[in-house]
PyMOL Python script that loads the backbone (N, CA, C, O; Angstrom):
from pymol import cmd

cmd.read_pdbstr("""\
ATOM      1  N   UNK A   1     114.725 -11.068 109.895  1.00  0.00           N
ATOM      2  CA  UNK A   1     115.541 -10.797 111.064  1.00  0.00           C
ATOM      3  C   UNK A   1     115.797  -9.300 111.222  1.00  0.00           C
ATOM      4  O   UNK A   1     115.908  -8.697 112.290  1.00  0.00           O
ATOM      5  N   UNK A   2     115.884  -8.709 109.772  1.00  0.00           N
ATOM      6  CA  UNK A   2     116.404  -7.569 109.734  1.00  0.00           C
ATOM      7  C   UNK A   2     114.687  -6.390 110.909  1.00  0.00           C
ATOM      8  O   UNK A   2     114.859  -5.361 111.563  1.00  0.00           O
ATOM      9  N   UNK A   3     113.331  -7.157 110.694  1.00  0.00           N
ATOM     10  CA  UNK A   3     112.571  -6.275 111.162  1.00  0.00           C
ATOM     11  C   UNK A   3     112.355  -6.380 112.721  1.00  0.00           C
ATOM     12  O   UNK A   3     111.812  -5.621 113.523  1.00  0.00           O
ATOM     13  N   UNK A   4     112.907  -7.460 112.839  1.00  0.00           N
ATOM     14  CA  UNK A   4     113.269  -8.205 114.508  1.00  0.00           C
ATOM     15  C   UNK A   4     114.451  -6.881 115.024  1.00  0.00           C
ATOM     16  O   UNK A   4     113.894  -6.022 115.707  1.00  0.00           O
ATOM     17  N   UNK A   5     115.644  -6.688 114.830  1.00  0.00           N
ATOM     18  CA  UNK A   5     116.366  -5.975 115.364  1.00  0.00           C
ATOM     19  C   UNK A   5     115.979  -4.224 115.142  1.00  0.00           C
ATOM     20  O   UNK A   5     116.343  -3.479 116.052  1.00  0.00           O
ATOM     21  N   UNK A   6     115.339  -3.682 114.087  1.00  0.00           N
ATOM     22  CA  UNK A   6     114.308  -2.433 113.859  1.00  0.00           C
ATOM     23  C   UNK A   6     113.762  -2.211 115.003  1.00  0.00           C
ATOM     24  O   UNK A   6     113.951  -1.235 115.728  1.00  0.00           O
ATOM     25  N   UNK A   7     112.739  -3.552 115.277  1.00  0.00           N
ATOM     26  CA  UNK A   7     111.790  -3.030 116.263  1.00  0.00           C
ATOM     27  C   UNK A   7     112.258  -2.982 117.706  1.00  0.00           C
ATOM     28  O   UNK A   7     111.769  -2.309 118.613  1.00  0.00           O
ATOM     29  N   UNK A   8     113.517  -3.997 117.772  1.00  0.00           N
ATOM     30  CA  UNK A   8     113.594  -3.842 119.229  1.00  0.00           C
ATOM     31  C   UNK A   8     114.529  -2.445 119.521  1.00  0.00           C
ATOM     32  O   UNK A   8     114.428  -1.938 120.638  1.00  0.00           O
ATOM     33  N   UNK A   9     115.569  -1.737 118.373  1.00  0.00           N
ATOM     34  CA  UNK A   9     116.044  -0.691 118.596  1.00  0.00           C
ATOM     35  C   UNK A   9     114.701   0.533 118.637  1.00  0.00           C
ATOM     36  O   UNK A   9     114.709   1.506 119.391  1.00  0.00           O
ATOM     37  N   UNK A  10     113.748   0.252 117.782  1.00  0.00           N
ATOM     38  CA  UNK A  10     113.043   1.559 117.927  1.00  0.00           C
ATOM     39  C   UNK A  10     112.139   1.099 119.614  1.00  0.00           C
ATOM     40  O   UNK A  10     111.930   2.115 120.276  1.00  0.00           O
ATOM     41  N   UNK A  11     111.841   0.321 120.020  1.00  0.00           N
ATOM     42  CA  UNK A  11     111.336   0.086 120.831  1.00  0.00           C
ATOM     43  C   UNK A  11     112.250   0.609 122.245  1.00  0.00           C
ATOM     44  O   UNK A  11     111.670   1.201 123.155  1.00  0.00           O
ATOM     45  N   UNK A  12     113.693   0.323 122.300  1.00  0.00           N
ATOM     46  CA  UNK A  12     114.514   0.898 123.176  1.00  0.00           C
ATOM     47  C   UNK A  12     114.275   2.504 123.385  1.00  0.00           C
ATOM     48  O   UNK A  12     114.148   3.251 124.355  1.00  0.00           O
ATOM     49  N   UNK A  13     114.282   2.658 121.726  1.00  0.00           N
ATOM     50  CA  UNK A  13     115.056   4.288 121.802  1.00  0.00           C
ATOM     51  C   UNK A  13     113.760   4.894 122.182  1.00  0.00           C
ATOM     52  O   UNK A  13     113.871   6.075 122.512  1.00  0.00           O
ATOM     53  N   UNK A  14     112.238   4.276 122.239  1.00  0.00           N
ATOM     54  CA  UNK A  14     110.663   4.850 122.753  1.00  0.00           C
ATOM     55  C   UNK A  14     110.802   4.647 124.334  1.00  0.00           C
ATOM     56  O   UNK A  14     110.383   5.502 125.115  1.00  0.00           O
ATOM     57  N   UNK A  15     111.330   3.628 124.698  1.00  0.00           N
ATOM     58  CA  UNK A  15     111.959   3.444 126.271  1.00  0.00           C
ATOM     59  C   UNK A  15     112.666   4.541 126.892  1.00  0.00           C
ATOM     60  O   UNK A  15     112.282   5.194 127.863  1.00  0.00           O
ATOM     61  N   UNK A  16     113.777   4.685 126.213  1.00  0.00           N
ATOM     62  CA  UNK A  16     115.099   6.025 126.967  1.00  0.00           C
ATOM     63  C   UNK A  16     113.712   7.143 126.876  1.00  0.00           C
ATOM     64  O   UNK A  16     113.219   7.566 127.922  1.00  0.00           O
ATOM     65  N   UNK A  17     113.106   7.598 125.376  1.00  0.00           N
ATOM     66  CA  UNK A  17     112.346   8.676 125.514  1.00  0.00           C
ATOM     67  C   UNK A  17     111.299   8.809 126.809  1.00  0.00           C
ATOM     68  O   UNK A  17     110.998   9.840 127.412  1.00  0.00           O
ATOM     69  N   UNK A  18     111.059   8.096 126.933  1.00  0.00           N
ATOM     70  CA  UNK A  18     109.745   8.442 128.018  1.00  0.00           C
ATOM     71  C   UNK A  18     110.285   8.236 129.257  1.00  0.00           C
ATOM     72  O   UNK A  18     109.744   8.830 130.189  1.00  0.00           O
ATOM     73  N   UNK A  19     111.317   7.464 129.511  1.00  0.00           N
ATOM     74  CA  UNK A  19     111.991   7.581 130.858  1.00  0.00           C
ATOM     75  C   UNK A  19     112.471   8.965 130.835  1.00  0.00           C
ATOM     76  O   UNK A  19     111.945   9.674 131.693  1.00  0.00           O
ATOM     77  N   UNK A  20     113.154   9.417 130.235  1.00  0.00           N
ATOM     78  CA  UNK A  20     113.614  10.923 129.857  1.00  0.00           C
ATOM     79  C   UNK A  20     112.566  12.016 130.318  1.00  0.00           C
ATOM     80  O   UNK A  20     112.794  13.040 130.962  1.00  0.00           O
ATOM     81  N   UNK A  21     111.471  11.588 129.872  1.00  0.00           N
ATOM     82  CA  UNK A  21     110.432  12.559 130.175  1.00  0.00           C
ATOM     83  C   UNK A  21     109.275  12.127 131.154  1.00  0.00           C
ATOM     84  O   UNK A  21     108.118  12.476 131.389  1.00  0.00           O
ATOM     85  N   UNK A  22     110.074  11.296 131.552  1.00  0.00           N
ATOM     86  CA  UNK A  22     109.216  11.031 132.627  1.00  0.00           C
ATOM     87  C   UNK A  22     107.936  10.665 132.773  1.00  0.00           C
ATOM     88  O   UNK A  22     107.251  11.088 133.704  1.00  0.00           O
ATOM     89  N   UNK A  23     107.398   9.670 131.677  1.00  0.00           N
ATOM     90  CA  UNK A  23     106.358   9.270 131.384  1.00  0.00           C
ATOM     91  C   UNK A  23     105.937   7.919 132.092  1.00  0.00           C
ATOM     92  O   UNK A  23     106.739   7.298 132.789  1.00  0.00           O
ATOM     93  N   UNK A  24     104.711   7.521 131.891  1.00  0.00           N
ATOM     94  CA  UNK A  24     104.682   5.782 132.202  1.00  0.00           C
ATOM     95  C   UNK A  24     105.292   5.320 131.598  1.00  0.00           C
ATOM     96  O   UNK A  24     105.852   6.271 131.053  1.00  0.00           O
ATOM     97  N   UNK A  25     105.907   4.016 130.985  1.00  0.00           N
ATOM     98  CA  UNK A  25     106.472   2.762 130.014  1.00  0.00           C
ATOM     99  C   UNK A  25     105.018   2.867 129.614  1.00  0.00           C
ATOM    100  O   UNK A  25     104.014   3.104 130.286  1.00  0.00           O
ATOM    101  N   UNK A  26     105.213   2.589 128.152  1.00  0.00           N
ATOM    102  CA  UNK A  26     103.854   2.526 127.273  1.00  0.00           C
ATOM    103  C   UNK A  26     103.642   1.009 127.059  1.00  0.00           C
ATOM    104  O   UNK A  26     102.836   0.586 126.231  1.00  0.00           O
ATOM    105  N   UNK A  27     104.611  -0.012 128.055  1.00  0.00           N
ATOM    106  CA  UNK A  27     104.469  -1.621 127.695  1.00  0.00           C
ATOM    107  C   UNK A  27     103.794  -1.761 129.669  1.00  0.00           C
ATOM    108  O   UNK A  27     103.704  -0.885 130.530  1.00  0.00           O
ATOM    109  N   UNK A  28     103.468  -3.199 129.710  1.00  0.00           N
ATOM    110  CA  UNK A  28     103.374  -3.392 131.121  1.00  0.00           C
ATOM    111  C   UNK A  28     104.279  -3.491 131.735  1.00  0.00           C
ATOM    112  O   UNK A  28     104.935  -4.405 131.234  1.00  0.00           O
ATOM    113  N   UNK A  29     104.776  -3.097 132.576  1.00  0.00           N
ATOM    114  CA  UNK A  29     105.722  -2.501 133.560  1.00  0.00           C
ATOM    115  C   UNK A  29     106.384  -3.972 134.265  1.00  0.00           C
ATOM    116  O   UNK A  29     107.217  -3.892 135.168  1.00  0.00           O
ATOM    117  N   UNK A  30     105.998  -5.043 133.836  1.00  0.00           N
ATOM    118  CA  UNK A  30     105.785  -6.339 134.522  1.00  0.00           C
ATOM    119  C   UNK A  30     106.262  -7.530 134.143  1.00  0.00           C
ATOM    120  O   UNK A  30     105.520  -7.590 133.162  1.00  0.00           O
ATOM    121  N   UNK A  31     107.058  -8.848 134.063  1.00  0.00           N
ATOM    122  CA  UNK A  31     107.262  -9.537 133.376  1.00  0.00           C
ATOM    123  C   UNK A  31     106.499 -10.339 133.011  1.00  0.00           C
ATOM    124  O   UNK A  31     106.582 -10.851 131.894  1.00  0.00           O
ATOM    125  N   UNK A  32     105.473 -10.663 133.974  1.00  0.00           N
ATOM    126  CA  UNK A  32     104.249 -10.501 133.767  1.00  0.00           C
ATOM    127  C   UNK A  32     103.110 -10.456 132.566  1.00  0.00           C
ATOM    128  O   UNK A  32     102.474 -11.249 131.873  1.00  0.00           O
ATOM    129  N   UNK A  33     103.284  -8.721 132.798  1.00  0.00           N
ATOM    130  CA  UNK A  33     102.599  -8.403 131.508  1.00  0.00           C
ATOM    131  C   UNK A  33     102.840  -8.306 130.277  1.00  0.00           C
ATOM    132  O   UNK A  33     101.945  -8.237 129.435  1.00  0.00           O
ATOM    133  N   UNK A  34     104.808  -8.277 129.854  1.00  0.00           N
ATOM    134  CA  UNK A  34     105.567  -8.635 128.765  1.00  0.00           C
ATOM    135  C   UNK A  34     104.933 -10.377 128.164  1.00  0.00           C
ATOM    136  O   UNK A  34     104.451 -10.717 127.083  1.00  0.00           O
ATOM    137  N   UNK A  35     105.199 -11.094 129.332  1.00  0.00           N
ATOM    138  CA  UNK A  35     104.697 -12.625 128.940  1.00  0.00           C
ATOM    139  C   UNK A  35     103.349 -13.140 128.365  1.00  0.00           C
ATOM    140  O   UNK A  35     103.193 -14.192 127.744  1.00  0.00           O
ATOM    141  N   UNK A  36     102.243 -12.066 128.732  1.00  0.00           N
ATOM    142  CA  UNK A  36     100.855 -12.128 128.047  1.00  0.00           C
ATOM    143  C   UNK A  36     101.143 -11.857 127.051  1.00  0.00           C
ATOM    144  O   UNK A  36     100.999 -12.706 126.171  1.00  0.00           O
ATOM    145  N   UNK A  37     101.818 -10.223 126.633  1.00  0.00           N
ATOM    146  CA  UNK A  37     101.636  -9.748 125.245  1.00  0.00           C
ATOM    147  C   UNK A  37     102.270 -11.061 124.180  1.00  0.00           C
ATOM    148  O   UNK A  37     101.691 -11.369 123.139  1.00  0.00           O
ATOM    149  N   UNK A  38     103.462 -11.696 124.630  1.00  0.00           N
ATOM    150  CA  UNK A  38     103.759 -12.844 124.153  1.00  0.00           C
ATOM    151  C   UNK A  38     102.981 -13.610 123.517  1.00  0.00           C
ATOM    152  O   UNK A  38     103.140 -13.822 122.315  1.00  0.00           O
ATOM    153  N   UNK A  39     101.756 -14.292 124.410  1.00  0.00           N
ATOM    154  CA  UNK A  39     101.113 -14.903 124.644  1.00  0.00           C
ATOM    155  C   UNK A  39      99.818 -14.816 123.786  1.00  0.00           C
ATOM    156  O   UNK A  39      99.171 -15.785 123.389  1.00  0.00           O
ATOM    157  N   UNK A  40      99.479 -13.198 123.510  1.00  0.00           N
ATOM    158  CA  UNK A  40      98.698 -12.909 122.727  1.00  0.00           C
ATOM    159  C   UNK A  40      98.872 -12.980 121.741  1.00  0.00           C
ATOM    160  O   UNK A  40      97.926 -13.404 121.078  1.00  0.00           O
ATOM    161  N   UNK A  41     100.086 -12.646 121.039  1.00  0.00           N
ATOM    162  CA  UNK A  41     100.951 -12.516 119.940  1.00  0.00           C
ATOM    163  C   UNK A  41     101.037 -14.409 118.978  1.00  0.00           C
ATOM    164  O   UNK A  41     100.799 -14.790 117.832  1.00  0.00           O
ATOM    165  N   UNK A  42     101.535 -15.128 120.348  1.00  0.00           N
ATOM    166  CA  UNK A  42     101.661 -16.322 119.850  1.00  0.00           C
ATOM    167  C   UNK A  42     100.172 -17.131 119.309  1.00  0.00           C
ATOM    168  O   UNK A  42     100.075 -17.847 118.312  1.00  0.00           O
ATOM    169  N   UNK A  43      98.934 -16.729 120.420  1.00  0.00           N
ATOM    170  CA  UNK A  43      97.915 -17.329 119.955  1.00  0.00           C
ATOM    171  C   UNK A  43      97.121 -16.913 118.899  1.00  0.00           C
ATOM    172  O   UNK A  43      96.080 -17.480 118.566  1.00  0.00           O
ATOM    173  N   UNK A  44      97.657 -15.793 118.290  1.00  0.00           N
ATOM    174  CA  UNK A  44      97.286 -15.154 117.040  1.00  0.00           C
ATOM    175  C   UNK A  44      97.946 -15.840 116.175  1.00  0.00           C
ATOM    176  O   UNK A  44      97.435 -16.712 115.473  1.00  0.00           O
ATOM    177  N   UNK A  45      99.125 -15.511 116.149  1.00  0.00           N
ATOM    178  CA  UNK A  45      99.481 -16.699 114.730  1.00  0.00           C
ATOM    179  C   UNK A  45      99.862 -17.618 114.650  1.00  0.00           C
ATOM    180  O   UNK A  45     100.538 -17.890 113.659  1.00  0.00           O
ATOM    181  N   UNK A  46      99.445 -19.298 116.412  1.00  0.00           N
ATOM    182  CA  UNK A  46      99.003 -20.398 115.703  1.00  0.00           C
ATOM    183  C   UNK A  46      97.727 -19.927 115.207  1.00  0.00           C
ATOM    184  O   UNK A  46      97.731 -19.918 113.976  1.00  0.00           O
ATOM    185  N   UNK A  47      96.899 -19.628 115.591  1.00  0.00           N
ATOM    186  CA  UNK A  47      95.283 -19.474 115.173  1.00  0.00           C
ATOM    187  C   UNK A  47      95.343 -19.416 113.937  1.00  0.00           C
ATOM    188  O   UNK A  47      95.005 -20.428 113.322  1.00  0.00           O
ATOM    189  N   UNK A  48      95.850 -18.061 113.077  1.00  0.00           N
ATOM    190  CA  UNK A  48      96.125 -17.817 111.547  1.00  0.00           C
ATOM    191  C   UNK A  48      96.664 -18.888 110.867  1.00  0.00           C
ATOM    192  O   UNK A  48      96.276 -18.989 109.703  1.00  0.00           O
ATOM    193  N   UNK A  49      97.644 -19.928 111.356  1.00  0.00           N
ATOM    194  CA  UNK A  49      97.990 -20.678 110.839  1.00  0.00           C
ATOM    195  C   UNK A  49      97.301 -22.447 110.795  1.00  0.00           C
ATOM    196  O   UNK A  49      97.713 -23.367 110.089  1.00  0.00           O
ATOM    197  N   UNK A  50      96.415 -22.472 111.574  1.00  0.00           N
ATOM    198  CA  UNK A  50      95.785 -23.212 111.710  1.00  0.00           C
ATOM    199  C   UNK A  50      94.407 -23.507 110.835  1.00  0.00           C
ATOM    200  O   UNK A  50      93.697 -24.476 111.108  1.00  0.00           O
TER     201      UNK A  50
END
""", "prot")
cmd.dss("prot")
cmd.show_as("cartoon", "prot")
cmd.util.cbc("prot")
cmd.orient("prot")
């Protein structure tokens, strides 16, 4: 749990940065495209576990 709440704070604090500087979002901009990466994520490790 403890690497669950890590990543989503370092993941925020890579968010504020690039909004800050005015960058693209380095994720898909999309809920969309949040829901694939999901998606990719999930069919990787049933697969591994299968």
């Amino acid at each position: 749990m403890r690497e669950v709440v890590l990543s989503a704070l370092t993941g925020l604090a890579v968010g504020l940065i690039f909004s800050r500087l005015r960058l693209p979002v380095p994720a898909p901009p999309t809920l969309a495209g949040v829901a694939g990466i999901v998606g990719i994520f999930l069919g990787y490790w049933l697969g591994s576990r299968w």
